[in-house]
C-alpha positions in Angstrom: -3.3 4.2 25.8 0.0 5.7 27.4 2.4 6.2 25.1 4.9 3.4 23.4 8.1 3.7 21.8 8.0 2.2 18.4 10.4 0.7 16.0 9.2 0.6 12.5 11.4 -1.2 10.3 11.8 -0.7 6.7 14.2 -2.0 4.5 13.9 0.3 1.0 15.7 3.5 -0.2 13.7 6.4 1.6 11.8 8.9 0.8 10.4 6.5 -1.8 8.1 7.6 -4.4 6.6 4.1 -4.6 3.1 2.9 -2.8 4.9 1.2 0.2 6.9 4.4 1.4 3.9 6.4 1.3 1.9 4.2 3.5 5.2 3.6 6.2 5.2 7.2 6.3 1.8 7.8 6.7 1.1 5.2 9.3 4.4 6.3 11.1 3.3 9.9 11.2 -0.2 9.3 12.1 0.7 7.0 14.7 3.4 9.7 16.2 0.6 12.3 16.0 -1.4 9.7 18.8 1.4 11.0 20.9 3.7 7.5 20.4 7.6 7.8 20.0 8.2 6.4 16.6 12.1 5.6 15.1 11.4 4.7 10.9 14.9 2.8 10.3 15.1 2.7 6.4 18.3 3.3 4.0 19.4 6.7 2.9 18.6 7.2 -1.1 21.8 8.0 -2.1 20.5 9.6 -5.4 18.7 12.4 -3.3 20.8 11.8 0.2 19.5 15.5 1.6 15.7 15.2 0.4 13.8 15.7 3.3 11.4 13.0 4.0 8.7 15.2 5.6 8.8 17.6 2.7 8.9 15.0 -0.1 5.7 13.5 1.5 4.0 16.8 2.2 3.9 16.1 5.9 3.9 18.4 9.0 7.7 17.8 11.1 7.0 15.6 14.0 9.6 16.0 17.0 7.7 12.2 18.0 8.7 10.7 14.5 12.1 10.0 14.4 14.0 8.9 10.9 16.8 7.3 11.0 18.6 6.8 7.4 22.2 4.7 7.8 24.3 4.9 4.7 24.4 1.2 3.7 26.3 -1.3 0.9 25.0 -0.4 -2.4 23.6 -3.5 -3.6 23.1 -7.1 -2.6 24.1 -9.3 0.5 26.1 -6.7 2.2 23.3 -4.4 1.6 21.0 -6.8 3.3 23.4 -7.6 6.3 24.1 -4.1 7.0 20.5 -2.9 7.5 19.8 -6.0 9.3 22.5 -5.3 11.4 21.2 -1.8 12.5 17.5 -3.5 13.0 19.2 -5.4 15.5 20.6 -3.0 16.9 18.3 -0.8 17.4 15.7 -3.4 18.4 18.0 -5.3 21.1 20.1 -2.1 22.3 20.0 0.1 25.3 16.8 2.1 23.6 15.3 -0.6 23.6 11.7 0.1 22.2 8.4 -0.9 23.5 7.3 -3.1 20.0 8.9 -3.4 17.0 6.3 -3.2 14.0 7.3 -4.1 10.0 6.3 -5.0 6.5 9.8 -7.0 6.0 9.6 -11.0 6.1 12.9 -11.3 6.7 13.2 -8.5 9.7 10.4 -10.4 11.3 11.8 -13.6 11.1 15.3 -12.7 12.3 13.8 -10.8 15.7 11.6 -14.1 16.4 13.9 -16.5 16.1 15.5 -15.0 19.1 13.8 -16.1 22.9 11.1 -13.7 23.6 12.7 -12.8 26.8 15.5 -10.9 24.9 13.7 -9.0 22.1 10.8 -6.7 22.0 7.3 -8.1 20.5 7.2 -7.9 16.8 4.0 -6.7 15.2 4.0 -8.3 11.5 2.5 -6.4 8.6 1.8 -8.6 6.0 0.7 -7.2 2.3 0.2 -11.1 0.7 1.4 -14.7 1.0 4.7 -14.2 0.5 5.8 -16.8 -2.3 2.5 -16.3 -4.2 3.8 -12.1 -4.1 7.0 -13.1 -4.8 6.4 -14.1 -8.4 3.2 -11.8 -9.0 3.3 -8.9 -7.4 7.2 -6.6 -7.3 6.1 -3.5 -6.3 5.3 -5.6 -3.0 8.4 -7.9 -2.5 10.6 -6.7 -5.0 13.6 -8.4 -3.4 12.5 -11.8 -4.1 11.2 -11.3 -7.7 11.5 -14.0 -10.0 11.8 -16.1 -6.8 13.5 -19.8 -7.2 11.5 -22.7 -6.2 14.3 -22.6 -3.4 13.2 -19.0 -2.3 9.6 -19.4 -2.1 10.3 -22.6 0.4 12.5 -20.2 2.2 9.8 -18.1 2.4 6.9 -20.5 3.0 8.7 -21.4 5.9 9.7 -17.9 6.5 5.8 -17.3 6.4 5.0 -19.6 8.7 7.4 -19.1 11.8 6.3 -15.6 11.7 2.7 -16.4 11.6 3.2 -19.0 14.7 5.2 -16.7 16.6 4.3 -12.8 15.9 2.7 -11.4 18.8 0.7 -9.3 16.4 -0.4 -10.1 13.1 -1.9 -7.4 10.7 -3.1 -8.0 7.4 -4.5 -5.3 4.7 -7.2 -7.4 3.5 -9.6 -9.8 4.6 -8.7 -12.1 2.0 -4.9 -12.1 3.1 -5.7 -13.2 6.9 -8.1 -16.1 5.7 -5.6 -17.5 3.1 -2.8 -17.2 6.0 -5.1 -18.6 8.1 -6.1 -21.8 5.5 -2.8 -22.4 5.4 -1.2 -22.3 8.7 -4.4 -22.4 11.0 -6.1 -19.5 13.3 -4.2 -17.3 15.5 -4.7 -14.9 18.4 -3.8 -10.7 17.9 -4.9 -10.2 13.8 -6.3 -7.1 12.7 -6.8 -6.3 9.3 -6.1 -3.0 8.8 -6.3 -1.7 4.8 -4.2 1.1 3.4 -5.5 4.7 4.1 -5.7 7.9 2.3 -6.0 11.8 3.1 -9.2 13.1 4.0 -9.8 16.1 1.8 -12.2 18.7 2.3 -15.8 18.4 1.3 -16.8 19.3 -2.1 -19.8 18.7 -4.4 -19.2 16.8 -7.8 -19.6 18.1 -11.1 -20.1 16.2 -14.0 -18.7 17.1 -17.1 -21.2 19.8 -19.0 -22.7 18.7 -22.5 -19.8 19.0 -25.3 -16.4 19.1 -22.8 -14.5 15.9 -23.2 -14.8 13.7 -19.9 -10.7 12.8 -18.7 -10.5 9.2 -17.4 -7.6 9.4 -14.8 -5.3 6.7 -13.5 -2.4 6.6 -11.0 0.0 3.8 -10.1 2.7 1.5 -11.4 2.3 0.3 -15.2 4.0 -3.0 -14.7 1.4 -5.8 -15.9 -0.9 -7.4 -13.5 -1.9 -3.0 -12.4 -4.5 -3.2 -15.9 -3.3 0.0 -17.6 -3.1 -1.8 -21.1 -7.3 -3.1 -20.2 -7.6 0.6 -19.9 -6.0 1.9 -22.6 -8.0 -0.6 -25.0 -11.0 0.7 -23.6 -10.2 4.5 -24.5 -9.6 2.8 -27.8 -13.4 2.1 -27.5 -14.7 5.3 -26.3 -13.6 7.9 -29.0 -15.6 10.9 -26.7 -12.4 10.3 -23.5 -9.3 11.4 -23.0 -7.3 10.1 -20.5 -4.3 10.7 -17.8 -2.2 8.1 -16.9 -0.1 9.4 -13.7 3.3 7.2 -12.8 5.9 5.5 -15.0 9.7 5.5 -14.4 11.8 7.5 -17.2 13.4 4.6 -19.6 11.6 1.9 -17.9 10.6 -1.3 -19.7 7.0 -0.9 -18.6 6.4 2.2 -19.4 8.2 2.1 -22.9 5.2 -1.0 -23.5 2.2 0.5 -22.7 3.5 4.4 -25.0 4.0 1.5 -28.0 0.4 0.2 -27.3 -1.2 3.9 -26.9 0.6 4.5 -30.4 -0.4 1.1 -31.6 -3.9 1.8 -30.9 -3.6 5.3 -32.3 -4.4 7.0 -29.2 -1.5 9.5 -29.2 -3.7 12.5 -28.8 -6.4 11.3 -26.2 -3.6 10.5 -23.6 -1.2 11.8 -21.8 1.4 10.5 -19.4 2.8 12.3 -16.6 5.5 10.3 -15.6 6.7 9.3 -12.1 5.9 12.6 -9.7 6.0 13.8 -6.5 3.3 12.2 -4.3 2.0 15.3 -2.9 1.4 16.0 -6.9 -0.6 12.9 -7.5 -4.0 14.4 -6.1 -4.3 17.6 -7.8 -3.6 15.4 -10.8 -6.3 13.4 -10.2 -9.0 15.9 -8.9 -8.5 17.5 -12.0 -10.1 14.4 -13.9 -14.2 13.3 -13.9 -13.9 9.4 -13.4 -11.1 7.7 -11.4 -10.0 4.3 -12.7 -8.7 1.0 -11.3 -8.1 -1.7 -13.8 -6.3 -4.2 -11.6 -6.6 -7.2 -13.5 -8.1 -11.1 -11.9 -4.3 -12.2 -11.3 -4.2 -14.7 -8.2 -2.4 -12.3 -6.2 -4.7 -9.2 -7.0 -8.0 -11.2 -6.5 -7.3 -11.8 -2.5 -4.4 -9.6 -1.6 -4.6 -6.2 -3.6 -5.1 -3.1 -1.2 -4.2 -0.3 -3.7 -3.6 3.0 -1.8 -4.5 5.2 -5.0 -8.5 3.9 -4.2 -8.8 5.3 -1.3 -7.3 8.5 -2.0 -10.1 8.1 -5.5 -12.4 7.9 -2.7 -11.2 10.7 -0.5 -11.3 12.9 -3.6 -15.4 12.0 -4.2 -14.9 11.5 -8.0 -16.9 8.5 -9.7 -14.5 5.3 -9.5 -15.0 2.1 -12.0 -13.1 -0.9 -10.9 -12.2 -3.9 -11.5 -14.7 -6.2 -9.6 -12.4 -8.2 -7.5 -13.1 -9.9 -4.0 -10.4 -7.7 -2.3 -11.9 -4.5 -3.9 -15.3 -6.2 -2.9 -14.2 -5.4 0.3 -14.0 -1.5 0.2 -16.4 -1.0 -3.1 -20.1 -1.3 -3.3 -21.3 -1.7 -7.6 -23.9 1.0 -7.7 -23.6 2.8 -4.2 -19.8 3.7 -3.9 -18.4 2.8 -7.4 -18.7 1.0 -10.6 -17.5 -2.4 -10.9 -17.1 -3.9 -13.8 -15.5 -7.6 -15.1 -11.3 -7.1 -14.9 -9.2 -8.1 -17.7 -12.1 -6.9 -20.0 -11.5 -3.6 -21.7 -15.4 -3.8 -23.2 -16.6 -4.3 -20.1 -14.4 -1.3 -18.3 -15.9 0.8 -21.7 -19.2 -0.2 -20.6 -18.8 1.1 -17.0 -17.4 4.3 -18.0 -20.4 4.4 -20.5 -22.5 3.8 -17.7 -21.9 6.5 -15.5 -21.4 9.4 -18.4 -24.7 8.6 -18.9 -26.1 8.5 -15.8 -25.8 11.8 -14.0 -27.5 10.6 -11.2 -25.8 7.5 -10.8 -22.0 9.3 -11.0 -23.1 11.5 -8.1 -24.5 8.5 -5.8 -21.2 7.1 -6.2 -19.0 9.8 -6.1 -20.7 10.8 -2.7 -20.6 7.3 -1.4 -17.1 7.1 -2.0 -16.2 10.6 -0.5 -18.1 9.6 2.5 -16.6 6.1 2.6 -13.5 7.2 2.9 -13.7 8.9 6.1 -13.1 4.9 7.4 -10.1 4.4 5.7 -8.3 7.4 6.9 -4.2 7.1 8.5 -5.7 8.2 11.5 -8.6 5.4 11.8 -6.0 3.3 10.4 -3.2 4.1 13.1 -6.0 3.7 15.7 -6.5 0.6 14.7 -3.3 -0.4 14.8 -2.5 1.5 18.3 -6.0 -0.9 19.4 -3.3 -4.1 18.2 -0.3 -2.8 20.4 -2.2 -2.0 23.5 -3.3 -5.9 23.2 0.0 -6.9 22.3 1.8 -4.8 25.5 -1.4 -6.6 27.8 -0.7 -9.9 27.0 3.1 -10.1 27.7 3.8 -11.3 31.1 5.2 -8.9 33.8 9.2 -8.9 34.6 9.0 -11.3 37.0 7.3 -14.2 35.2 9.6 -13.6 32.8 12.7 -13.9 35.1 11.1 -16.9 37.0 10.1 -19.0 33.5 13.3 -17.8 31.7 13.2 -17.2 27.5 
């Protein structure tokens, strides 16, 4: 398709070591390396105001991919106004771009209440029902944690005006658009489009000789609800592992919990935290492990709406993966052919699954391969296709100039 001018907003401190501003990034890079002109609006990290977004991310300089980092409030409503202040602005002013795309409820819902006539089509990007997330999952929606019974019906309704009057709609799972679409009824312009990974280089798996100790390897947030306490019982339960647990904030609540359970379960020597790093550190980390693991546990919001980036860059890397079996994963994973699944919130049953393929040689490479080969579907460039696919239906369905001047807003 010709080339389009894209506004992707994002309303969080950036460069941001957390899931969501790796997969902004990655989609807004990917999508600028189609040739697109892409502007990321976020808000400048004041704690590392001259970190270098490209750099922090590991990412090739795009002159297509604009970022544009506004010093804002610190904290709260003014914060809030002010970036959605500059949102408007960019979205309405004389650079007016072709589509607006975004992850943000509330940057949605403030373009679309305006005529259609006077704003650019909004592409919607949504990572869960919003008042289910708002209470379950905070690495997602983190500024409506804790939500009020007030809040969620502000974002019900929120949900639903967005929904009705997106011109595009993308989802990351399959289980996202069909609750959306129980609740609010079908729509036109959906794609589900999951989260994407790296593509690494080929490589042939190894299993761990006779007498090395096998590493279990895990990477993400440690707040509950992610599973790393089921995985640190099952350690407990298999006294031939170690194990790497890669993420963790320095003095945060969460990861001060799940040290006092490794200590707890006396597991002080078999693992070892990394703390929060770099995310162009997070794959040598893991490649450096024999069996990738993704604990999420059966929480409402995990069952239908989880997408985790860190599985398919497991996959990319063609190590063995045991997951939780969950109908979102369901999606992505195969038991036997791609991965092990195994019954969350269970750490026997995780022990059982790493069991399984330690002792089945034959079995870890099937699935190591089918994930490494897998993967090559779940790419930022497939994904940006995708997505490129969405806003050359979007653009095509908008009526021309002069139906718009003759039927007005």
């Amino acid at each position: 398709m010709d080339a389009v001018n894209l506004l992707h907003c994002a309303d969080t401190r950036f460069p941001i070591e957390r899931a969501n501003g790796i997969q902004i990034m990655e989609t807004c890079h990917a999508l600028a390396a189609r040739g697109h002109q892409v502007t990321l609006l976020v808000r400048r990290d004041r704690r590392h105001a001259n970190l270098d977004p490209f750099d922090y991310y590991g990412l090739p300089p795009l002159p297509a991919l604009r970022i544009r980092r506004p010093t804002l409030p610190r904290d709260g409503l003014p914060r809030r106004l002010g970036y959605l202040s500059h949102a408007l602005r960019y979205a309405l002013g004389p650079a007016r771009p072709d589509l607006v795309m975004t992850r943000d409820l509330g940057v949605a819902d403030t373009l679309l209440r305006l005529p259609s006539g006077f704003r650019p089509p909004v592409v919607y990007e949504s990572h869960g029902f919003a008042p289910i997330v708002a209470n379950e999952r905070p690495d997602v929606l983190s500024e409506a944690a804790g939500a009020s019974h007030g809040k969620q019906r502000r974002l019900f309704a929120r949900e639903r005006r967005v929904w009705s009057r997106a011109e595009g709609y993308v989802t990351i799972t399959r289980g996202i658009a069909s609750d959306l679409a129980g609740r609010f009824g079908g729509r036109s312009r959906l794609l589900v489009a999951p989260s994407g990974a790296r593509l690494m280089p080929a490589r042939r798996f190894t299993p761990p000789s006779p007498g090395e100790t096998p590493v279990l390897a895990y990477a993400g947030h440690l707040y509950p609800g992610k599973g790393v306490e089921i995985l640190l019982r099952a350690v407990a339960q298999l006294p031939e592992v170690r194990a790497v647990i890669i993420g963790g904030y320095p003095n945060d609540a969460d990861l001060a919990k799940v040290r006092r359970l490794t200590s707890e379960l006396s597991l002080d020597d078999r693992v070892e935290f990394t703390g929060q790093v770099e995310p162009s550190r997070v794959s040598p980390l893991l490649a450096a492990a024999d069996l990738l693991i993704l604990p999420v546990t059966g929480a409402r919001s995990f069952t239908q709406y989880t997408s985790p980036m860190k599985l398919f860059e497991y996959m990319a890397l063609g190590k063995p993966i045991v997951a939780s079996d969950l109908s979102a994963i369901r999606e992505v994973l195969r038991d036997g052919e791609n991965a092990v699944l195994v019954e969350p919130d269970s750490p026997g049953r995780l022990a059982d699954g790493v069991r399984r393929v330690l002792g089945d040689r034959v079995l870890a490479g099937r699935i190591a391969h089918g994930a490494f080969d897998d993967a090559a579907q779940y790419s930022w460039e497939r994904r940006a296709e995708r997505l490129e696919d969405l806003c050359r239906e979007v653009l095509g369905a908008l009526p021309s100039s002069s139906d718009r001047s003759a039927g007005g807003a």
